[in-house]
Backbone as a printed PyTorch tensor [residue, N CA C, xyz], in Angstrom:
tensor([[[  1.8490, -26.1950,   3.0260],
         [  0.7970, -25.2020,   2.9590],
         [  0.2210, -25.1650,   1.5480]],

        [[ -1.1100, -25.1700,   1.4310],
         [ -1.5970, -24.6160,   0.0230],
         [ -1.4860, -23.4720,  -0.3260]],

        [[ -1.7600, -23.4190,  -1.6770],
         [ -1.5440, -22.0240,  -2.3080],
         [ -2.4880, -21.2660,  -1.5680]],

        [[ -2.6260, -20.1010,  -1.5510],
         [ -3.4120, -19.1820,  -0.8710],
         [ -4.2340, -19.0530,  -2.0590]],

        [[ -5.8650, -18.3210,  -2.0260],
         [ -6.5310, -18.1520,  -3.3470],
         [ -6.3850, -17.2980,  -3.4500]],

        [[ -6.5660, -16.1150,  -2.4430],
         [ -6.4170, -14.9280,  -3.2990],
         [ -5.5140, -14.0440,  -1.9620]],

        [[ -4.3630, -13.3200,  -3.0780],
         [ -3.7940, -12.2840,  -2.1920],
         [ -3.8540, -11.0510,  -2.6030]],

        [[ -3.8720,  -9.3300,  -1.8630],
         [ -4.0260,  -8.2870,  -2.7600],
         [ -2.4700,  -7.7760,  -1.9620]],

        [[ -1.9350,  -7.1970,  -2.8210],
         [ -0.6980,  -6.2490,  -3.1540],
         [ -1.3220,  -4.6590,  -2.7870]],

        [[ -0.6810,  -4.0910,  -1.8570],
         [ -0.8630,  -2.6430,  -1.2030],
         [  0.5260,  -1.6850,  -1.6000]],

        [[  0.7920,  -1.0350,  -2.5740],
         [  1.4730,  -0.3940,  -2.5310],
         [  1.8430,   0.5050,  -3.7880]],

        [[  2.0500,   1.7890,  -3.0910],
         [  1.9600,   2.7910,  -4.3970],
         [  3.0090,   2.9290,  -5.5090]],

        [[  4.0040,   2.1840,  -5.2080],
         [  5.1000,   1.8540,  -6.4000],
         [  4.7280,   0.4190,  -7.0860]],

        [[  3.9470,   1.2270,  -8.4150],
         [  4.0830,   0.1030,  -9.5210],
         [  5.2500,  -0.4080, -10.1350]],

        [[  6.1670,  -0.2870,  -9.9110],
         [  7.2250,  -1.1260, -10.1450],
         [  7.2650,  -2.8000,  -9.2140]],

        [[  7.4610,  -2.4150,  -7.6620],
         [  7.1440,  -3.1000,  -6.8090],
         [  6.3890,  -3.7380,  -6.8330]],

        [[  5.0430,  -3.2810,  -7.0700],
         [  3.6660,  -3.8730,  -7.5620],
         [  3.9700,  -5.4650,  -8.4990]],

        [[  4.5980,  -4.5550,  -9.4690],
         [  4.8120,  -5.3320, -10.7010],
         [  5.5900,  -6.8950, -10.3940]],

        [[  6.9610,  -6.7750,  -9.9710],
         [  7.8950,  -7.3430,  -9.4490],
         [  7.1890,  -8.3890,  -8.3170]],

        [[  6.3110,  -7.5980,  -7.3460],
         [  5.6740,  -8.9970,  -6.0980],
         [  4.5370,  -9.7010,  -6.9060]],

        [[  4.4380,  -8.8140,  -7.9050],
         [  2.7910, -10.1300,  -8.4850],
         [  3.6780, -10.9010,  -9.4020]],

        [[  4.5230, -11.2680,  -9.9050],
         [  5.2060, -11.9100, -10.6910],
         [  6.1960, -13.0550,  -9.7500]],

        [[  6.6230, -12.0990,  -8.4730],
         [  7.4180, -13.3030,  -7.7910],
         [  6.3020, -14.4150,  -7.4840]],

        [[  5.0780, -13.9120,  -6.9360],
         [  3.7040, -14.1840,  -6.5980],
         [  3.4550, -15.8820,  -7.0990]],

        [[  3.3890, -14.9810,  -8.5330],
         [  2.9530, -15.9850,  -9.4830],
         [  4.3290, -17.2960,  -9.7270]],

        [[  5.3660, -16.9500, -10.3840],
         [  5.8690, -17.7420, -10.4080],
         [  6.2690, -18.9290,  -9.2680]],

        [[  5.6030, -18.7150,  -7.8400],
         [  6.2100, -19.4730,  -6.4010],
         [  5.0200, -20.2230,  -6.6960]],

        [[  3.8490, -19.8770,  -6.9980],
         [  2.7970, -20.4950,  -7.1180],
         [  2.0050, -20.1360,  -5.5270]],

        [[  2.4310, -19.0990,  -5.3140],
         [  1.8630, -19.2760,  -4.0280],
         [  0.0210, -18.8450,  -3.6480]],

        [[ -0.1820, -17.9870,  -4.6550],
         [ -1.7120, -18.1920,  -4.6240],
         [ -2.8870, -18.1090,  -6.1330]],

        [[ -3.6810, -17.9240,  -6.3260],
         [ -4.3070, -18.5500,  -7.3110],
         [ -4.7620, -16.9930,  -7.8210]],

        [[ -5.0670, -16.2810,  -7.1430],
         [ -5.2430, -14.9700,  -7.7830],
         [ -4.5740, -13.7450,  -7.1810]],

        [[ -3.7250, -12.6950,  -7.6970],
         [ -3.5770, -11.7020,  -6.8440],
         [ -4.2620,  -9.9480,  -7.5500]],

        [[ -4.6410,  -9.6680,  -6.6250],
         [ -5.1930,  -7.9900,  -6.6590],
         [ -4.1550,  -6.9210,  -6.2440]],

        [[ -4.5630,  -5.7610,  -6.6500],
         [ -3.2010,  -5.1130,  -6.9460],
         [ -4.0330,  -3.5000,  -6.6620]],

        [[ -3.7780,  -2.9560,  -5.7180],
         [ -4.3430,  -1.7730,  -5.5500],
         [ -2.9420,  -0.6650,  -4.9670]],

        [[ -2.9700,   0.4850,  -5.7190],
         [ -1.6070,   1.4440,  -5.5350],
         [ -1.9310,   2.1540,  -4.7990]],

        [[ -3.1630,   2.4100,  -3.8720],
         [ -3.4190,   3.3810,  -2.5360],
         [ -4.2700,   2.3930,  -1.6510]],

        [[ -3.5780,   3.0460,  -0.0670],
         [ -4.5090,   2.3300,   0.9290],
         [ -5.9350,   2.3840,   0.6850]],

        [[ -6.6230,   3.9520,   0.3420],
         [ -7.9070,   4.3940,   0.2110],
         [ -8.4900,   3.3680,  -0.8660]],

        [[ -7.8090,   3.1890,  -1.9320],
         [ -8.3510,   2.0630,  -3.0210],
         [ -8.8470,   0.6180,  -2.8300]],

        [[ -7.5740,  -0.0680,  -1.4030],
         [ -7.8490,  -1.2050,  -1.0670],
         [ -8.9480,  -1.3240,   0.0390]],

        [[ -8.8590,  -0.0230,   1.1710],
         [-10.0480,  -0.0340,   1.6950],
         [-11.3540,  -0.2870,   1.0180]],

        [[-11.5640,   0.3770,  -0.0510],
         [-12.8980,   0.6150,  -0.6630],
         [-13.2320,  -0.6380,  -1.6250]],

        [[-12.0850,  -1.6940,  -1.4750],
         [-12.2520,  -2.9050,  -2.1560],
         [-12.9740,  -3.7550,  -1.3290]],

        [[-12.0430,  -3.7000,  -0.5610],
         [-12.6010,  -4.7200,   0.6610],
         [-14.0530,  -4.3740,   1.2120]],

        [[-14.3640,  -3.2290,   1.2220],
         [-15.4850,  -2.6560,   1.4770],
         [-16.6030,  -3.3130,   0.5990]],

        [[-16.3520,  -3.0900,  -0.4150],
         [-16.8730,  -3.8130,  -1.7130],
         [-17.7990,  -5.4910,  -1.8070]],

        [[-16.4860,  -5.9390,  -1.1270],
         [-16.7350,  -7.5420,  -0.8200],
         [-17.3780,  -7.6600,   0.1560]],

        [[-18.1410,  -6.9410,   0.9020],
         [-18.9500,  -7.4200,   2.2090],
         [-19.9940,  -8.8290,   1.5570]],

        [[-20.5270,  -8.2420,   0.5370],
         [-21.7210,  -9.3750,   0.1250],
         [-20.8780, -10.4930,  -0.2600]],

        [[-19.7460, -10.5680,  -0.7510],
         [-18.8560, -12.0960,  -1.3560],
         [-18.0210, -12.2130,  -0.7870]],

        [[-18.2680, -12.6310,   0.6720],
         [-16.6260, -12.9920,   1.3840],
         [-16.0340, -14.0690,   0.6190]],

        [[-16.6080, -15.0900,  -0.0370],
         [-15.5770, -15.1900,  -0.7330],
         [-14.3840, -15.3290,  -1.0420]],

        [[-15.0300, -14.0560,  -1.7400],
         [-13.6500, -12.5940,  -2.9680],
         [-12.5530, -12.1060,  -1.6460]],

        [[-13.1230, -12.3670,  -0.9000],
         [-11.9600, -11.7970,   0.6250],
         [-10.5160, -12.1290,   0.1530]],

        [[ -9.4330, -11.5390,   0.2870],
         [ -8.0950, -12.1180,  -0.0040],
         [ -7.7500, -12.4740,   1.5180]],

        [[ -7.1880, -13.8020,   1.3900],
         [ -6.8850, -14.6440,   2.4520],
         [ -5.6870, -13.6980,   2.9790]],

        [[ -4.6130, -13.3830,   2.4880],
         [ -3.3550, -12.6440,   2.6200],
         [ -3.7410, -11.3800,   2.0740]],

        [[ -2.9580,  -9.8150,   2.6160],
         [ -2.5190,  -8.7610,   1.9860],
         [ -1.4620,  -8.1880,   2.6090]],

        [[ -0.4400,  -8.3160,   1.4050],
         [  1.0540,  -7.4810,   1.2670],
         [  0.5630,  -5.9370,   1.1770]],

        [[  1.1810,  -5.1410,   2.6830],
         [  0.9380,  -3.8590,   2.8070],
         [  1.8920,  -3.0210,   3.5970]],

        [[  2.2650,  -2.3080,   2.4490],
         [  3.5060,  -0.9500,   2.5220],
         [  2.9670,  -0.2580,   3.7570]],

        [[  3.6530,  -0.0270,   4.7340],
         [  3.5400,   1.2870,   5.1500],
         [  3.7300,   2.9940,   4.6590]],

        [[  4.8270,   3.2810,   3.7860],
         [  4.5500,   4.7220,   3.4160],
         [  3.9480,   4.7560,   2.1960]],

        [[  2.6820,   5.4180,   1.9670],
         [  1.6810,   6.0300,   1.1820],
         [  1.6500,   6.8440,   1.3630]],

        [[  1.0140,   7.4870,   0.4730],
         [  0.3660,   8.8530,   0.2970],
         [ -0.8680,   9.0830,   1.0920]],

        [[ -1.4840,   9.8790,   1.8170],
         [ -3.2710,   9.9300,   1.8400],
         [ -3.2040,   8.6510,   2.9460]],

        [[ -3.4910,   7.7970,   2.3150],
         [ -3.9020,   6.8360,   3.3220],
         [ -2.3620,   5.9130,   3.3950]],

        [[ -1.8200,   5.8240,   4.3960],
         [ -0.4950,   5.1320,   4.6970],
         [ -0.9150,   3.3620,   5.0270]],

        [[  0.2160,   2.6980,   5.9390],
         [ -0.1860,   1.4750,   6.0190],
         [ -0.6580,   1.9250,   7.5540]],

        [[ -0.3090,   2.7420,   8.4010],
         [ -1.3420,   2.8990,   9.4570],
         [ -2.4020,   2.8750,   9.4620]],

        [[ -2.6190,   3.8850,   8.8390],
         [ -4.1850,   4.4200,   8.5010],
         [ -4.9610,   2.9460,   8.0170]],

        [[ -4.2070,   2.3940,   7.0780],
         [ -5.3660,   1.2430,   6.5170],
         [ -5.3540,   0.3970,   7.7590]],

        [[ -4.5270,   0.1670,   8.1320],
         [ -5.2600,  -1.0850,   9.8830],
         [ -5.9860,  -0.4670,  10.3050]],

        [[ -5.7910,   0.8480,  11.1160],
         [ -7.0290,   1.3760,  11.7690],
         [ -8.4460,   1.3180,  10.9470]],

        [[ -8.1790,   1.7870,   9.8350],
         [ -9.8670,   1.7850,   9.1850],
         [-10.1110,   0.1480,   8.7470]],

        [[ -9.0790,  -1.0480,   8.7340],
         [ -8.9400,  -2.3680,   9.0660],
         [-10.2170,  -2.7180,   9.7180]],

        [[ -9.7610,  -2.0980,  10.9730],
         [-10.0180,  -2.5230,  12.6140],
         [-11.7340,  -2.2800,  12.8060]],

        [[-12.5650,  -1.5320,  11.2880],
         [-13.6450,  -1.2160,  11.6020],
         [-14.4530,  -1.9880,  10.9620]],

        [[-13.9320,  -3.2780,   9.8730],
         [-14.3180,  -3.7410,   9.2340],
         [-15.5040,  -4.8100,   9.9610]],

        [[-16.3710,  -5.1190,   9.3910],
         [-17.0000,  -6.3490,   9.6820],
         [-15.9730,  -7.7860,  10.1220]],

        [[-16.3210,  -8.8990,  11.1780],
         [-15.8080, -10.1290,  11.4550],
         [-15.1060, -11.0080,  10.4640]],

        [[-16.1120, -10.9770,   9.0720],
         [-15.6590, -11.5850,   8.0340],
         [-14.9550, -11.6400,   7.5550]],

        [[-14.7010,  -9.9580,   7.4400],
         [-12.8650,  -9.4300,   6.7060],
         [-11.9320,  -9.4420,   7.3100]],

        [[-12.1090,  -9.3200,   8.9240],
         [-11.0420,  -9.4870,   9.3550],
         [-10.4150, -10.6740,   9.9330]],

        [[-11.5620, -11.6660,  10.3320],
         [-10.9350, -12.9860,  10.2590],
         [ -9.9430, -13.6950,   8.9590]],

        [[-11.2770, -13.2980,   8.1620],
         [-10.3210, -13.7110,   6.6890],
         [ -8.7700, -13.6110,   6.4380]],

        [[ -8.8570, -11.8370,   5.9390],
         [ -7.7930, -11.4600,   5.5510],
         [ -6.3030, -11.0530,   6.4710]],

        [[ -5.2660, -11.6930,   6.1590],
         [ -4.1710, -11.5590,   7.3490],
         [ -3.4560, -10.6710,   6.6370]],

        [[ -2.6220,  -9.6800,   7.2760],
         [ -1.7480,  -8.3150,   7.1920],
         [ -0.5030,  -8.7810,   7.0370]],

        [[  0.5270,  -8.8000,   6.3230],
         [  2.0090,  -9.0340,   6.0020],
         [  2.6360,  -7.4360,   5.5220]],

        [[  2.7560,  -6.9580,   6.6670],
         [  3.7640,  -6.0320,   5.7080],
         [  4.9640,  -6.0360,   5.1200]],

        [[  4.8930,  -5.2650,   3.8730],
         [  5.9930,  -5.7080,   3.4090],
         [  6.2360,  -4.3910,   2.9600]],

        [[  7.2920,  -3.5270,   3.4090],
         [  7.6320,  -2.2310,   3.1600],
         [  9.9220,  -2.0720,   3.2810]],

        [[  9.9900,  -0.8790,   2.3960],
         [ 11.1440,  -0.8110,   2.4110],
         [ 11.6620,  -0.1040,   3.6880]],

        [[ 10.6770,   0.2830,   4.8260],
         [ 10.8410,   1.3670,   6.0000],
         [ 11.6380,   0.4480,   6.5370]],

        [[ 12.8820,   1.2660,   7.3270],
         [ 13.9290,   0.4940,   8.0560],
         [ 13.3950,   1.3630,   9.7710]],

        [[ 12.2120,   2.2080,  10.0700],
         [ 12.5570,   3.2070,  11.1400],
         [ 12.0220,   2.0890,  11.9100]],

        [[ 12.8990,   2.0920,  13.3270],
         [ 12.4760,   0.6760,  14.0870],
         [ 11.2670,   1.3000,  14.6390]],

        [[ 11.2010,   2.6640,  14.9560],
         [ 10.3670,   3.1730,  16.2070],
         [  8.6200,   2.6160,  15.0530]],

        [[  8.3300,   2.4430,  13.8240],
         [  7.4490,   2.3250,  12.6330],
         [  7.2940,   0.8790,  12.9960]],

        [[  8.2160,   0.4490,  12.5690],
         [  8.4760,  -1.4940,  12.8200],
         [  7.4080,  -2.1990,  14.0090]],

        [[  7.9550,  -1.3000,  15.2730],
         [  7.8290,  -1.6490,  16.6550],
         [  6.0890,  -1.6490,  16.3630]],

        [[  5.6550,  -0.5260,  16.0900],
         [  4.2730,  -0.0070,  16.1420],
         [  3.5450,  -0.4670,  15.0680]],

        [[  4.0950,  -1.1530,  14.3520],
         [  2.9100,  -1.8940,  12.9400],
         [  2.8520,  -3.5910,  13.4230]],

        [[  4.2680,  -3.8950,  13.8450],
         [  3.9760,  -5.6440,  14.4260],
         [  3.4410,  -5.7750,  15.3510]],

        [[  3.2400,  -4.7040,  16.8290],
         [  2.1580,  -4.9150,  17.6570],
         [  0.5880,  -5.1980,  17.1370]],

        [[  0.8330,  -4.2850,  15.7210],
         [ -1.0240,  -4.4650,  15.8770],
         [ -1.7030,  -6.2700,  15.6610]],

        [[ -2.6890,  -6.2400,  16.0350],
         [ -3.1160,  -7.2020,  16.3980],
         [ -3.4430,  -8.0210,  14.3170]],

        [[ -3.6650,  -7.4400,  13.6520],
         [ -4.2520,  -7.8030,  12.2400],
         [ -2.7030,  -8.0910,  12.0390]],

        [[ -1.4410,  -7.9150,  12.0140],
         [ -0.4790,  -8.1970,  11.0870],
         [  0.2720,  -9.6550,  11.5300]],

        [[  0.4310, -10.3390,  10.9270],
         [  0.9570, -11.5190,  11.0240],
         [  2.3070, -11.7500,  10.6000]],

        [[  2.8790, -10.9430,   9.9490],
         [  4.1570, -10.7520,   9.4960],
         [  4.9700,  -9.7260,   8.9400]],

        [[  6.3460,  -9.4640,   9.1710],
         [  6.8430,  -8.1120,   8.5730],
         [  8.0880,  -9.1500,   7.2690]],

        [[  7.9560,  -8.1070,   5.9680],
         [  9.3820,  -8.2150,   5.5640],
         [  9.5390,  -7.3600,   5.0220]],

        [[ 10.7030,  -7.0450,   4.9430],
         [ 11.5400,  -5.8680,   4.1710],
         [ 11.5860,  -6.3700,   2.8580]],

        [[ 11.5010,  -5.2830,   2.1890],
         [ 11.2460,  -5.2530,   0.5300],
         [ 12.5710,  -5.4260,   0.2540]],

        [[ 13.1180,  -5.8240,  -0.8460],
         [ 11.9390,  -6.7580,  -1.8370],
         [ 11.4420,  -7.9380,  -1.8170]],

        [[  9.9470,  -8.6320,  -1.8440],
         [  9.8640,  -9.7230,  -1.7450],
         [ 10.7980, -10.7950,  -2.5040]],

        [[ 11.5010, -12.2750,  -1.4890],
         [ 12.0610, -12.6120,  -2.2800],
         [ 11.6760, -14.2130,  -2.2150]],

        [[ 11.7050, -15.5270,  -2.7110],
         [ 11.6790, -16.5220,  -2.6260],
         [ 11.7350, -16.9130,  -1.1200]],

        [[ 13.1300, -16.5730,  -0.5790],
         [ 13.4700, -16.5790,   1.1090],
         [ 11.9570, -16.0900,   2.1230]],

        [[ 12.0830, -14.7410,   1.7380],
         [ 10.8210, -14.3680,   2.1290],
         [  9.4120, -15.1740,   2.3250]],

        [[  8.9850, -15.6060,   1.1130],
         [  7.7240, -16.4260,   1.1140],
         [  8.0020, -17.7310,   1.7020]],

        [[  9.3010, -18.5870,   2.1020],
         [  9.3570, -19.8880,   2.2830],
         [  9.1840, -19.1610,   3.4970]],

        [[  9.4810, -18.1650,   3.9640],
         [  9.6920, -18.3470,   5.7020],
         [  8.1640, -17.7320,   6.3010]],

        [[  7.4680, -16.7310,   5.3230],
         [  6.0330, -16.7740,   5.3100],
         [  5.2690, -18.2460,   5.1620]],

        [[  5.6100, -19.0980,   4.7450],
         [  5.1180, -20.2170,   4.6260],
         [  5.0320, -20.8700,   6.1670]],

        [[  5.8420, -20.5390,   7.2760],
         [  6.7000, -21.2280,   7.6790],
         [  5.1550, -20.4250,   9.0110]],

        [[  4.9850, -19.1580,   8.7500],
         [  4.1970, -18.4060,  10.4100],
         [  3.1580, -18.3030,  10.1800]],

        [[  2.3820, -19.0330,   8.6290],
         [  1.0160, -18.6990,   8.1790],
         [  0.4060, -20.1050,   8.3870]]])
């Protein structure tokens, strides 16, 4: 697989943040990553990029528990996006939530392509390599 060009990071712990753009970088796995600490922030990014699909991030790593806007909430307001964004960009969540009844109901949706439990690790991305 090639590097991905661009991936954005969803999640309101900058620590985490910190830690997946660095595993990110060092795997080499994509060429740029974006980094937004609320769903509402990454919505309004992506929103942003209508004129430069582009700038679309091929991948986005996205927490389910937030504040305000959760990782629910961002698929649904996902789901309203223009063709462009959502062909583009594929959904990986990657959250520390263990509640299966959460699990069950975020891998049905149709935008997510993958779940892992935090923390991202080397293992992780080879086996993302492996369903992307």
């Amino acid at each position: 697989m090639l590097p991905k060009k661009i991936v954005m990071l969803v999640d309101d712990n900058d620590t985490d943040n910190f830690i997946h753009r660095r595993l990110l970088e060092l795997t080499g796995f994509c060429e740029e990553i974006v980094v937004k600490n609320s769903g509402k922030l990454a919505l309004e990014y992506l929103e942003s990029l209508i004129p430069t699909p582009e700038k679309i991030p091929e991948l986005i790593f996205l927490d389910i528990n937030m504040p305000v806007v959760d990782g629910f909430v961002f698929l649904f307001e996902f789901g309203a996006f223009a063709d462009e964004i959502r062909n583009r960009a594929k959904v990986v969540i990657l959250t520390s939530s263990d509640n299966k009844k959460d699990i069950d109901r975020i891998v049905d949706n149709d935008y997510v392509v993958h779940f892992i439990t935090k923390p991202l690790s080397e293992e992780a991305i080879e086996e993302l390599k492996k369903v992307l």
